[in-house]
N, C-alpha and C positions, 0 to 999 in steps of 0.2 A: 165434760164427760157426757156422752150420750149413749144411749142404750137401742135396742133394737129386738125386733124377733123374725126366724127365718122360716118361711116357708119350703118345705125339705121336699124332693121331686119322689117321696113314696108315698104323696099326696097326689091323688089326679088333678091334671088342669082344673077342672069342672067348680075344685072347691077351691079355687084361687079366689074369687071372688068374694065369697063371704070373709073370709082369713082379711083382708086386703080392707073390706067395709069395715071390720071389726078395730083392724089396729089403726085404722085413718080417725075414728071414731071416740077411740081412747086417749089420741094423742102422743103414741108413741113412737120416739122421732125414726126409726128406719125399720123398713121390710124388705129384706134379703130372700134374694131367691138362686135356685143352684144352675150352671145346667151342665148337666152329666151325659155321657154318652149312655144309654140313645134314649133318654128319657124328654123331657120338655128343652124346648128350647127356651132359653135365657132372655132374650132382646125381643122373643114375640111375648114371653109372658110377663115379662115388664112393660112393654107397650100397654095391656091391657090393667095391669095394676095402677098404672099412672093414670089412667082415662076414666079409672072405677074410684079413685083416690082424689082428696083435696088438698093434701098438706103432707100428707109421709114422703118422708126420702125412698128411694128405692134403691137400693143396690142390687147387683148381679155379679156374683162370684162363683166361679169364672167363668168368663169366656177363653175357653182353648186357641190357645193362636198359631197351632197348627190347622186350624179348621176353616181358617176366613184372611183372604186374605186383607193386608191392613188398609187399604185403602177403604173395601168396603168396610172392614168395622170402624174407619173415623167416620163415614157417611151414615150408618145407619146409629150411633152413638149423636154423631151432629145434629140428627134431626130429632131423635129425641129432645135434645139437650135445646133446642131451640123451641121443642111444642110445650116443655115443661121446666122454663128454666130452674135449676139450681134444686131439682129433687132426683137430678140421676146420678150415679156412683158406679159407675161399668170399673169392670177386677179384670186383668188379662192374666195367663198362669199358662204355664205350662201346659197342661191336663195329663191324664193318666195316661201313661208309655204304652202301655198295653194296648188302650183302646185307638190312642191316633194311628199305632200298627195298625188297625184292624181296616182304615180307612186310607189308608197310605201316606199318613202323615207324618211316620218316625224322623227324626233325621239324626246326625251323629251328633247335635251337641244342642240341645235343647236349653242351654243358658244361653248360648248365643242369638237363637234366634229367635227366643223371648227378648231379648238386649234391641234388636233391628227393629222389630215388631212395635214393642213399644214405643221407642223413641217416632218412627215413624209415625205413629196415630197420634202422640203428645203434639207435634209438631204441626200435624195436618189441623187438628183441633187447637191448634193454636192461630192459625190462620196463615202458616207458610206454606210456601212453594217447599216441595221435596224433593231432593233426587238423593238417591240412595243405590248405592253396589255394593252391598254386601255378600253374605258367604250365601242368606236366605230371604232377602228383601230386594228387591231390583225395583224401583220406582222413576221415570223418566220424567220430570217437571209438574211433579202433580202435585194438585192444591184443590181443598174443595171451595164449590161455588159458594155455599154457605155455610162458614163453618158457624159457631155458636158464637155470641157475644161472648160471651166468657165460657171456657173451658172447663166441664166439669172434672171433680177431682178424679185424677184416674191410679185407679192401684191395681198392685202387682201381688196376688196370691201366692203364698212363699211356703215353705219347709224347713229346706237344707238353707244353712247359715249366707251360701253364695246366692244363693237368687234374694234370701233378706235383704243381703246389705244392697243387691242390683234394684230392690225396689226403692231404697231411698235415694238410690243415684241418676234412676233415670224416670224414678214416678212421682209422684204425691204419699207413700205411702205405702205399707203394707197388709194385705189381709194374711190372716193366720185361723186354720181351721182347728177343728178341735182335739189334733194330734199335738198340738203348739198351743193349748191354751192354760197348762198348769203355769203358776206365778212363776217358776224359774226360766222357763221357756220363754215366756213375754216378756221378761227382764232382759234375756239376752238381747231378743230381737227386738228389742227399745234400742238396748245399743249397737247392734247392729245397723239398723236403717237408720240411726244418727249418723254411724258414723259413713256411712252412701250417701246420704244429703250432705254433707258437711265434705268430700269429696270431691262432688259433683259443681261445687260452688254457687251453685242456685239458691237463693234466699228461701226465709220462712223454714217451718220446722215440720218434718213430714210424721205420718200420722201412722199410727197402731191400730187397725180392728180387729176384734178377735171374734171365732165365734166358737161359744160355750156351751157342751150336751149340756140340758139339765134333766133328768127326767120328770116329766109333767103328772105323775104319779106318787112322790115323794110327798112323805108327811112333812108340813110346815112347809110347807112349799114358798110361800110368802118368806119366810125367814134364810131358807137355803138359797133364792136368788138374790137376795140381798148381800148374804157372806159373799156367793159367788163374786156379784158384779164389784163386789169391794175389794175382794184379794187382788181380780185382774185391773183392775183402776188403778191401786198402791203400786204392782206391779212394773206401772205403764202405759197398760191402755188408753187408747182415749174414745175408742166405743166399745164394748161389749153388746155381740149377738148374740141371743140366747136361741137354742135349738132344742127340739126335742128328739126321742130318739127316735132311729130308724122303725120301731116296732108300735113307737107310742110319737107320729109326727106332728101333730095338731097342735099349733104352736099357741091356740089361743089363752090354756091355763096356764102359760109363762106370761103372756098379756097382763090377765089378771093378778097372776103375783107381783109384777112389775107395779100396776096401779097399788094394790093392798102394800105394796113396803113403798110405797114413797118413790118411788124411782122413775115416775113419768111425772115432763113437764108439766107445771101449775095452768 
């Protein structure tokens, strides 16, 4: 079980740093970061957390994969993933309908071409050659020059029950936001991305993160992140992200109720 806290983008860039020093500092294993349309980007503000950081994991949930296409995200994902091995956690998702309209990225079947996208960037960062004709991915013999020594884990930011079970079939895993994070919801989508891994026939067992509102304003604050990370654990989980809210983002009093209940590594 590991735990995390997320840096929310109604935070400016500016104070990515101190957030970043704080949770490297305390030890607690992952810093999640958003990137939303049209606020910070994701892969430039994890570049910078990784290079301010000595030990946190970093995650980034999500990258919209209407927005880039996959060649570059296994290139710019591989070079992270080789400047810092084995503390990057890049999420691909769908992103919001609304907003890829806004940029001309709708298309008619957005499981699908989350389905092309991903396989395609697993593969590249796996170190194959690719060619791909699909409905939204056309890739002619491409392979990167360097991909990683080893592939970091890559998950698939989900919702609806179909793109769940697509994350255990064709990723490492599913992140789940905080519309998906009461105990029954993470139940399901335990067994759903079992049963996409178990599918797919690819070994190992794929992975659950969730990430949790808490509000960082709550009495006993210490005490209500502990129930929290417990229920989603029992549930399933196998990391819970704590987030604060949109009004109250500053993730660092969840930091500290994390340390005060025992929940960050010794």
């Amino acid at each position: 079980m590991s735990t995390g806290i997320v840096f929310r983008p109604q935070q400016p860039p500016e104070d990515l740093r101190a957030v970043v020093r704080a949770a490297d500092e305390a030890g607690v294993p992952e810093l999640w970061l958003w990137e939303d349309c049209f606020l910070d980007g994701g892969l430039t503000a994890a570049t910078a957390a990784l290079a301010w950081s000595e030990r946190v994991r970093v995650g980034v949930g999500l990258l919209p994969v209407p927005l880039r296409n996959p060649a570059l995200a296994a290139m710019e994902i591989a070079t992270l993933a080789r400047l810092w091995p084995g503390r990057l956690v890049p999420v691909l998702g769908h992103g919001v309908q609304d907003w890829t309209a806004q940029v001309g990225g709708a298309v008619g079947s957005p499981l699908t071409l989350l389905r092309e996208h991903t396989e395609a960037v697993r593969d590249l960062l796996d170190g194959r050659r690719v060619d791909a004709s699909g409905r939204y991915v056309a890739l002619d013999r491409v392979a990167l020059d360097r991909p990683p020594a080893q592939r970091p884990p890559l998950l698939v930011g989900a919702r609806g029950p179909r793109t769940v079970r697509l994350a255990g079939e064709v990723a490492d895993g599913v992140l789940l936001d905080d519309s998906g994070s009461d105990p029954a919801s993470v139940r399901r989508a335990r067994g759903l991305v079992d049963e996409g891994r178990s599918a797919s026939g690819r070994p190992g067992r794929a992975v659950v993160t969730v990430y949790a509102e808490v509000d960082p304003t709550e009495a006993d604050l210490p005490a209500r992140v502990a129930a929290r990370v417990g229920e989603l654990r029992e549930a399933g989980a196998d990391t819970v992200v704590l987030q604060g809210t949109a009004e109250q983002p500053d993730p660092r009093p969840l930091l500290d109720a994390l340390a005060a209940a025992g929940l960050l590594p010794a």
